[in-house]
Gaussian input, Z-matrix of N, CA and C with variables (Angstrom, degrees):
# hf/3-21g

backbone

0 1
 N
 C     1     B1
 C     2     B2     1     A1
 N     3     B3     2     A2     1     D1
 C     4     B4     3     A3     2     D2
 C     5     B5     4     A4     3     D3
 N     6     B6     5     A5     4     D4
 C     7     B7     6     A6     5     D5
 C     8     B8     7     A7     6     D6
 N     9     B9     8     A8     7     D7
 C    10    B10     9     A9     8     D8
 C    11    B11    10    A10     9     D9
 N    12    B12    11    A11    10    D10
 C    13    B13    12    A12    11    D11
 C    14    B14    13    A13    12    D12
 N    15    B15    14    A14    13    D13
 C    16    B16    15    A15    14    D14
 C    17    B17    16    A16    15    D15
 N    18    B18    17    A17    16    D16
 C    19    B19    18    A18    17    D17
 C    20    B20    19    A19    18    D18
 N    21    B21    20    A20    19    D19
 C    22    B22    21    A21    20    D20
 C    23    B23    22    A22    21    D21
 N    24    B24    23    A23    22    D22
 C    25    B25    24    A24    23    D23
 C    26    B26    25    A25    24    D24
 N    27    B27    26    A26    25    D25
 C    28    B28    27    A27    26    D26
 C    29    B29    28    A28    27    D27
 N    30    B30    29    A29    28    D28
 C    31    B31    30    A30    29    D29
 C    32    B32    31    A31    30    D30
 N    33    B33    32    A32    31    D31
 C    34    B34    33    A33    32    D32
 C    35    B35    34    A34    33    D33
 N    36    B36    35    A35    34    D34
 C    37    B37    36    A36    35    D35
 C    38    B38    37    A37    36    D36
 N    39    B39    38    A38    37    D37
 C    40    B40    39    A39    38    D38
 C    41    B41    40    A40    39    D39
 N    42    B42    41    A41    40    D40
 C    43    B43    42    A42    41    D41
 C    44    B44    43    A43    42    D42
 N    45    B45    44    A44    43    D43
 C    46    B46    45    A45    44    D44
 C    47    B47    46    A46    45    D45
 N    48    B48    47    A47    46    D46
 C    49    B49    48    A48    47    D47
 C    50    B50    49    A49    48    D48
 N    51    B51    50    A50    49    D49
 C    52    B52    51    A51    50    D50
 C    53    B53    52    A52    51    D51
 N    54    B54    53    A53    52    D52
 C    55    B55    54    A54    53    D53
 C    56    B56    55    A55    54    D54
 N    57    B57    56    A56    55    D55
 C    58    B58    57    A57    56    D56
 C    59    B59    58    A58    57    D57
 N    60    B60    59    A59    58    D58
 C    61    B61    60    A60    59    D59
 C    62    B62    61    A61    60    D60
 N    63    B63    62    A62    61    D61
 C    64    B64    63    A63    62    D62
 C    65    B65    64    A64    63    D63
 N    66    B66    65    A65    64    D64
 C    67    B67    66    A66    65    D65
 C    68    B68    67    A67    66    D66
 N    69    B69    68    A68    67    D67
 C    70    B70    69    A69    68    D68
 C    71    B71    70    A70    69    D69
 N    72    B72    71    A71    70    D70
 C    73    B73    72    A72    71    D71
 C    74    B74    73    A73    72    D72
 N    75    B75    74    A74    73    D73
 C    76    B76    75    A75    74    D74
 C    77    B77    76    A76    75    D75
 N    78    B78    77    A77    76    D76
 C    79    B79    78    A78    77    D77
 C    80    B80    79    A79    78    D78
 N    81    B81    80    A80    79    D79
 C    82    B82    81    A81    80    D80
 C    83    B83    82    A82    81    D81
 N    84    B84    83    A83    82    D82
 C    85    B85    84    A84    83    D83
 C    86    B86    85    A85    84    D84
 N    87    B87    86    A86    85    D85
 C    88    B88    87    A87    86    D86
 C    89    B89    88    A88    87    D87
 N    90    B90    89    A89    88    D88
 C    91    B91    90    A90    89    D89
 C    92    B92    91    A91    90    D90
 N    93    B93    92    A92    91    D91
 C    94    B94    93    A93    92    D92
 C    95    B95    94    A94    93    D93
 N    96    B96    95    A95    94    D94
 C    97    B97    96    A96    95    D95
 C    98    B98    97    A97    96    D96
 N    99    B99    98    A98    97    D97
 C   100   B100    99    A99    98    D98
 C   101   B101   100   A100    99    D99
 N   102   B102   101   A101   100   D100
 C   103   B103   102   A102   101   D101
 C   104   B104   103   A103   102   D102
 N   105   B105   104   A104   103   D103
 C   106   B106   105   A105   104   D104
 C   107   B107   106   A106   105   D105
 N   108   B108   107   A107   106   D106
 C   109   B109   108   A108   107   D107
 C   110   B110   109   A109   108   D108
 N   111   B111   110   A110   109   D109
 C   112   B112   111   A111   110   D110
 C   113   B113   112   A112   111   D111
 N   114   B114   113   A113   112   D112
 C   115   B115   114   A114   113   D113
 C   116   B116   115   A115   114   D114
 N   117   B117   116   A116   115   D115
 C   118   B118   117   A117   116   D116
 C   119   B119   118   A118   117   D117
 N   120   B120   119   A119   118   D118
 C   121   B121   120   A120   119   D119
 C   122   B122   121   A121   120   D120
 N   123   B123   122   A122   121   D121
 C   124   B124   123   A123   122   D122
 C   125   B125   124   A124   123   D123
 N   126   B126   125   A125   124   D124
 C   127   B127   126   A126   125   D125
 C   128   B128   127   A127   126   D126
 N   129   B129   128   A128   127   D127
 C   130   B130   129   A129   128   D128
 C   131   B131   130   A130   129   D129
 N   132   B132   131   A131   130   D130
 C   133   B133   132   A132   131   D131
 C   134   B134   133   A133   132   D132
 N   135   B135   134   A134   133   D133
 C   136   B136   135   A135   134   D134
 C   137   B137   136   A136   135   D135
 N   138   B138   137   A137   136   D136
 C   139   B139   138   A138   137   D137
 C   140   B140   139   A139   138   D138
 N   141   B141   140   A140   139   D139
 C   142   B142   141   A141   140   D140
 C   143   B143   142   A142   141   D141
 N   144   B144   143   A143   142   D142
 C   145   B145   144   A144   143   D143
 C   146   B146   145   A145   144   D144
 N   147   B147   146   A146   145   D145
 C   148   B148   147   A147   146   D146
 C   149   B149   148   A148   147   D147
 N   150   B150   149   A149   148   D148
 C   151   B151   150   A150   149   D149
 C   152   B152   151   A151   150   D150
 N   153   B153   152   A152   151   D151
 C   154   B154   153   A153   152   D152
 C   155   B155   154   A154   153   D153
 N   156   B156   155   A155   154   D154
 C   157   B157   156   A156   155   D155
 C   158   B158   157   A157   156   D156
 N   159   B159   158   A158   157   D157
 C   160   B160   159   A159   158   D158
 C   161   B161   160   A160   159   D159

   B1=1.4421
   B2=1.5189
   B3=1.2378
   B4=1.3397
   B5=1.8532
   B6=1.2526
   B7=1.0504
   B8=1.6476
   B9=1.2078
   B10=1.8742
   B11=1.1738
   B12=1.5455
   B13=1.7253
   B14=1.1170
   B15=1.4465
   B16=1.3048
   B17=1.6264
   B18=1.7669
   B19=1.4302
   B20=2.0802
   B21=1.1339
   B22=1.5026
   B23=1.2351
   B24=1.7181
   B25=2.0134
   B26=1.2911
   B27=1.7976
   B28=1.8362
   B29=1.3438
   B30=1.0087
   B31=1.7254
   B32=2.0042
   B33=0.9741
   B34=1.5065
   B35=1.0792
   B36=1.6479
   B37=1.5361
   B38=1.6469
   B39=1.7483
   B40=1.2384
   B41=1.5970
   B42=1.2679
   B43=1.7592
   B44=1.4552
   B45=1.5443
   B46=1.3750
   B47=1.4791
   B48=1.3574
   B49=1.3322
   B50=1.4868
   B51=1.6727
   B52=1.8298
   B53=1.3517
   B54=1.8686
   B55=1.4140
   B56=1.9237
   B57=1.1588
   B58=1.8024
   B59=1.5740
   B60=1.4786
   B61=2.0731
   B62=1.6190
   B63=1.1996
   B64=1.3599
   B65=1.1027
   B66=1.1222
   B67=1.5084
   B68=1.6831
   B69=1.5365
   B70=1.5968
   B71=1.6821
   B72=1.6652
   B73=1.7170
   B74=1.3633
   B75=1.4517
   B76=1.4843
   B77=1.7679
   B78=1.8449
   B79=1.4813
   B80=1.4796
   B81=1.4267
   B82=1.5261
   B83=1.3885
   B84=1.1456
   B85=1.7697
   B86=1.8251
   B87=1.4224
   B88=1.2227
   B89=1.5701
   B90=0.8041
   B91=1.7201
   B92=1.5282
   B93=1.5409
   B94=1.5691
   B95=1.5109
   B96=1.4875
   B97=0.9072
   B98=1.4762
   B99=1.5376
   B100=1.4912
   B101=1.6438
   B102=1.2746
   B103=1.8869
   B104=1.1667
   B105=0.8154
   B106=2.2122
   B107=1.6097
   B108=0.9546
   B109=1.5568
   B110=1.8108
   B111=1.7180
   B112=1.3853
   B113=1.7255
   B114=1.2981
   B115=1.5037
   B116=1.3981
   B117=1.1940
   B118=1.5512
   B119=1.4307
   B120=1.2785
   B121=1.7379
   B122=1.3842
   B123=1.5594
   B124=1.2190
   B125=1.9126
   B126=1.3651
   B127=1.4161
   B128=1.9374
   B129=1.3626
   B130=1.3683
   B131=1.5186
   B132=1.5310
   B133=1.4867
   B134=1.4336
   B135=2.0993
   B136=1.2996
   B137=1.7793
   B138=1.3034
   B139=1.8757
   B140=1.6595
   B141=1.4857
   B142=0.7864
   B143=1.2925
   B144=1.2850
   B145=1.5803
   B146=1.3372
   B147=1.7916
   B148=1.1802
   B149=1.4155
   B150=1.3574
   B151=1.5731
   B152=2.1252
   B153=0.8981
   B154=1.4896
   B155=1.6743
   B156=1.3475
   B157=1.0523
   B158=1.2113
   B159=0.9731
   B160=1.5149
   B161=1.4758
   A1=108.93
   A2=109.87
   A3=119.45
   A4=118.13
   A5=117.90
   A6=127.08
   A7=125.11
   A8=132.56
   A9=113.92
   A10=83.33
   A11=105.34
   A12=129.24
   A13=105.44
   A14=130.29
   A15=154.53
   A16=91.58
   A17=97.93
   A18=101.24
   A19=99.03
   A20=102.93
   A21=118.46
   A22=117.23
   A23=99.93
   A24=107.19
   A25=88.40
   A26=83.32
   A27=109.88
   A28=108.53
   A29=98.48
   A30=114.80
   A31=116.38
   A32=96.64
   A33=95.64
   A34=114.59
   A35=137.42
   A36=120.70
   A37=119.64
   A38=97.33
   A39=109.70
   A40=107.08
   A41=119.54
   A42=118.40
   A43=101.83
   A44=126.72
   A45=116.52
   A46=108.20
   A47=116.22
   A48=120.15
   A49=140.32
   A50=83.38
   A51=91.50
   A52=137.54
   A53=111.19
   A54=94.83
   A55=147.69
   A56=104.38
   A57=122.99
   A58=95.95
   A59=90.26
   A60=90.03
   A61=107.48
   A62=128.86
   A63=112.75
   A64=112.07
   A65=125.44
   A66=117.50
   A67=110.31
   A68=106.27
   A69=120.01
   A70=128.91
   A71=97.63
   A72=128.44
   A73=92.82
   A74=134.38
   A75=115.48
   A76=111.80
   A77=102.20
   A78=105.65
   A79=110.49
   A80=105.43
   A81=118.55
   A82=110.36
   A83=137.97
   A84=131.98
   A85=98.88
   A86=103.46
   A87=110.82
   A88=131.43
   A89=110.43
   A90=123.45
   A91=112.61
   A92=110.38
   A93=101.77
   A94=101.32
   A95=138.62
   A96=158.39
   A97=123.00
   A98=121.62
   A99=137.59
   A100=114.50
   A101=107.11
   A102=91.73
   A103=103.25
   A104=130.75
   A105=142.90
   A106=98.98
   A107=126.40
   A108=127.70
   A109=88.89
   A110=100.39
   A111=106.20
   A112=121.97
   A113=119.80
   A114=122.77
   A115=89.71
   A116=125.99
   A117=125.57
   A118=94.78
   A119=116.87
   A120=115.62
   A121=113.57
   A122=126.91
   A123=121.03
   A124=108.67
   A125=84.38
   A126=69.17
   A127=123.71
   A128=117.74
   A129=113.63
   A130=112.05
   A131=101.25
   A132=86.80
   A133=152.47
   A134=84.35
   A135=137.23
   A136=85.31
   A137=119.77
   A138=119.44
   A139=103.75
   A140=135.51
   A141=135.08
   A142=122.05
   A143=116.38
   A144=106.88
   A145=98.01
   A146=100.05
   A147=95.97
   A148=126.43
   A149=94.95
   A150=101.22
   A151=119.19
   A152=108.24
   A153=90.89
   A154=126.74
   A155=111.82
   A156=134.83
   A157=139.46
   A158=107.53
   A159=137.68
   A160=115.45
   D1=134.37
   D2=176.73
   D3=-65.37
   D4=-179.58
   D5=169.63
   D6=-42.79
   D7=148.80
   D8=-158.39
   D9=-142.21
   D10=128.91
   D11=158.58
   D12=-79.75
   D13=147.23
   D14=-161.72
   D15=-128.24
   D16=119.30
   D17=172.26
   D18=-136.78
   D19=172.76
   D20=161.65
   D21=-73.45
   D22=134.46
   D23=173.32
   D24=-155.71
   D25=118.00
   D26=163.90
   D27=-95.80
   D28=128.93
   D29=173.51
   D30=-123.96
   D31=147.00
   D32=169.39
   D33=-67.12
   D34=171.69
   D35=-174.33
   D36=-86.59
   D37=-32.86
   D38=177.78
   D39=-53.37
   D40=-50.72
   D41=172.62
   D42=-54.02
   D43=-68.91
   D44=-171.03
   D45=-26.49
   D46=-63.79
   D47=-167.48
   D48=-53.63
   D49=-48.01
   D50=147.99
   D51=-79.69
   D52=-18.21
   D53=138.45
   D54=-57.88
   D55=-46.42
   D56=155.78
   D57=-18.64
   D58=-69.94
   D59=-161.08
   D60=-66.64
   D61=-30.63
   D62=174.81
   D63=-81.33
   D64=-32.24
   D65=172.58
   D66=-48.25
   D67=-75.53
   D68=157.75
   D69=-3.41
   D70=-54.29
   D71=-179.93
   D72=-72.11
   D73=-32.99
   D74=-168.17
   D75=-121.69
   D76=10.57
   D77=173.64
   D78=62.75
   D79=46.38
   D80=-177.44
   D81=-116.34
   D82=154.94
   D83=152.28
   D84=-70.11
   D85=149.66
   D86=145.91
   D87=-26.83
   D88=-52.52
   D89=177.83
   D90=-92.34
   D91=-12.09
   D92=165.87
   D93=-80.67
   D94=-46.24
   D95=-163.70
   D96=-66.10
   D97=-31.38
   D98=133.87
   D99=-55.68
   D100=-52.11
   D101=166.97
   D102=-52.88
   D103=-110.47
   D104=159.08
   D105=30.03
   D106=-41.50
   D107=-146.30
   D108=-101.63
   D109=-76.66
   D110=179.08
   D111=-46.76
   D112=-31.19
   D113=-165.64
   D114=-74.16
   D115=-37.29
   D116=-151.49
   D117=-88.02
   D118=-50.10
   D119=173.51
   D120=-50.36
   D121=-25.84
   D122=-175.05
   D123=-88.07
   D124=-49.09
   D125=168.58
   D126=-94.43
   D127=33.36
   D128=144.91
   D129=-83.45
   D130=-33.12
   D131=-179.96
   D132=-120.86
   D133=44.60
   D134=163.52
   D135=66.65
   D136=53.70
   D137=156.43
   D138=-120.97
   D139=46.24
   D140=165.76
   D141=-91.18
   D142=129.98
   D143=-172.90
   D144=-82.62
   D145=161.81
   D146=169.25
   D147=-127.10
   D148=42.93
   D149=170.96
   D150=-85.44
   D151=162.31
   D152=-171.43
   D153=-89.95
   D154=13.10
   D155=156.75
   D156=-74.95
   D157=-27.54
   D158=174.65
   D159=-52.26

């Protein structure tokens, strides 16, 4: 993975929280767990690049 921009994400708390635990449930950080989530959404819905940086 290439270089990573650091941006802002507001969430409600009730989401924060149930994010925590899945993250938690799969021994992830928070922010590994938004990668994890988003990569997989992109490539379900075949917008994954395919360069290897990505």
């Amino acid at each position: 993975m290439g270089k990573k921009k650091p941006f802002v994400l507001r969430l409600d708390p009730d989401t924060l929280k149930d994010l925590e635990r899945w993250a938690a449930d799969d021994f992830r950080s928070i922010n590994g767990q938004l990668e994890w989530i988003i990569d997989k959404a992109l490539r379900d819905a075949k917008r994954k690049s395919k360069r290897s940086d990505q």
